[in-house]
Structure formats: structure tokens, C-alpha cells
N, C-alpha and C positions, 0 to 999 in steps of 0.2 A: 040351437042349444049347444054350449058348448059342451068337452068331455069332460072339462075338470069338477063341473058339476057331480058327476060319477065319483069322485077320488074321495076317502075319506080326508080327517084334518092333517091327520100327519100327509099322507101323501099331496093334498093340495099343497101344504107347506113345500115340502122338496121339487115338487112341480115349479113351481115358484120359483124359487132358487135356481133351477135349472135351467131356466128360461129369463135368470137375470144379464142386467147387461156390467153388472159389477164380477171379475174375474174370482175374486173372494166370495161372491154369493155363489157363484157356481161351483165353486170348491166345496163350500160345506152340502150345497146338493149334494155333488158326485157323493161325499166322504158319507154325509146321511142317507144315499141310498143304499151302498154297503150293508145296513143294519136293519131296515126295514121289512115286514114281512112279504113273501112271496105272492101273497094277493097284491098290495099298493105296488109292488114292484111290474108286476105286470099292468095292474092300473094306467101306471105312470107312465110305462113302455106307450100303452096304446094312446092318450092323451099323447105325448110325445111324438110319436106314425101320424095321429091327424094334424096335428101342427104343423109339420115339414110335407104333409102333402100339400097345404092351405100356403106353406110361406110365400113370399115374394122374393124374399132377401136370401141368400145361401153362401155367404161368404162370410159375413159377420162370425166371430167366436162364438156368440150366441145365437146364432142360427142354431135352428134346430136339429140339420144334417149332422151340424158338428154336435151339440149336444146330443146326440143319440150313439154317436159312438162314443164318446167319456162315460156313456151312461154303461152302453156295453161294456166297456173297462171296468165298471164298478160291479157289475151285475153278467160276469160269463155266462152264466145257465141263459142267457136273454140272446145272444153270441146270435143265433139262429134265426130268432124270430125279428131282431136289427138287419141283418140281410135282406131278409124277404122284404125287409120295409123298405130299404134302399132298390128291389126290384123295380117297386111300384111308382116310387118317385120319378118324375118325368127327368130323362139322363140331361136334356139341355140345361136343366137345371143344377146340374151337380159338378161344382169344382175338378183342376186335376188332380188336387190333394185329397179326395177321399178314398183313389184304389189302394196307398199306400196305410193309409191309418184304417182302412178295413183289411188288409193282407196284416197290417200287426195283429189283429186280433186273434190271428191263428195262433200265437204263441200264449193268450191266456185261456185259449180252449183248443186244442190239435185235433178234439171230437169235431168242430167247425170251420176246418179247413176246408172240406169240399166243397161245402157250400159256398165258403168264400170265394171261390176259387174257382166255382160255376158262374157265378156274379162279375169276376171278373174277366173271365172268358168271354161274357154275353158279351160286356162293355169294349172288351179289346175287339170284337167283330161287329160293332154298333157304327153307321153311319151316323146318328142323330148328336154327337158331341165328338168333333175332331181331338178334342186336347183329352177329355175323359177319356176315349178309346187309346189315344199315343198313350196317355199314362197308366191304364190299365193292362193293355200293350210289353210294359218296360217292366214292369212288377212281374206280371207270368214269365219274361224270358230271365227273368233274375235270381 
């Protein structure tokens, strides 16, 4: 079963969009999740977490790595519960571009820095991704 089943219409809609491989469709996601309420916002979060544990692909724009933090850009109060998610995702699987675009996110919550900042600690002492851990690495000494 998938989760988007769970999502009301509107949040299927921005699901949707979120998960487009049109850079404008993802645009009006991010921009439409901005205004949505706190229930479909988390909805969409966790729809979102199962996707990027399931992907295959993790480099595309529209990968869902990447979309989960635009989404956190859209949605700070989520800042926290985007980390945890990035714990659980298996590290060989993750780019060296996401310790730097999860270290910005401390500037649109400074409440979620530690955590970020725990996540990137693990990653910087992680044998299982050479280039994630050098880049997680460069972001803490900086």
C-alpha cells in the first residue's frame, strides 16, 4: 500500500508536485506547502521519509533526498523531524551535497542546529560513505 493513499486531496496534490521531475512543478509544491495545514504538512513529511527510504536514485533534483530538504526550507517547524529522516536513510546512499544544504538549514531554525550538527558529526566519523563523511568532515571544521 502506498502512504499517499493516507494524504488528503490537497496534500496528495503537493505530494505530487513534489515528487515532479518538472523544476516548476516542484516549485509550486515547495511554495504550496508553505500554506498548508499542519496535519497534510506532516502527512506529506512522512509520505516523503517512506519514498527516500524506498528510492533507488538519489542524485536527481527530484530525488527525494533532495526534495525533503526544499521541503524543510518550506516547512522549519519539520527542520527536526527531516534529520531524523536523513539518520535512517542508508549513508551509501547519500550524495556529498547533502551535509552542506542540511548545515543551511540551521539558519532557517538555529532551534535545529544541534541536531544537525549531531547528524553531521555521526556522518563525519562514518566509515560507510568516504566522500559523505570528507564532506560532512569540511562543513563541521568550517
Amino acid at each position: 500500500a502506498s502512504p499517499r493513499l493516507q494524504l488528503s486531496p490537497v496534500a496528495q496534490k503537493v505530494f505530487e508536485k513534489l515528487l515532479s521531475g518538472s523544476d516548476a512543478e516542484r516549485m509550486i509544491g515547495i511554495s504550496s506547502a508553505k500554506s498548508i495545514s499542519n496535519a497534510d504538512a506532516s502527512a506529506i513529511l512522512q509520505a516523503l521519509v517512506g519514498r527516500a527510504l524506498k528510492a533507488e536514485e538519489y542524485t536527481e533534483d527530484n530525488a527525494p533526498v533532495n526534495v525533503l530538504i526544499q521541503y524543510a526550507e518550506a516547512r522549519p517547524e519539520l527542520i527536526g523531524e527531516v534529520v531524523r529522516a536523513f539518520a535512517r536513510i542508508p549513508e551509501v546512499r547519500l550524495g556529498l551535497g547533502i551535509p552542506p544544504r542540511l548545515a543551511a538549514l540551521k539558519k532557517s531554525s538555529p532551534a535545529s542546529a544541534r541536531i544537525i550538527d549531531d547528524q553531521l558529526s555521526k556522518w563525519a566519523n562514518s566509515t560507510a560513505n568516504a566522500a559523505l563523511s570528507k564532506a560532512a568532515g569540511f562543513i563541521i571544521k568550517s
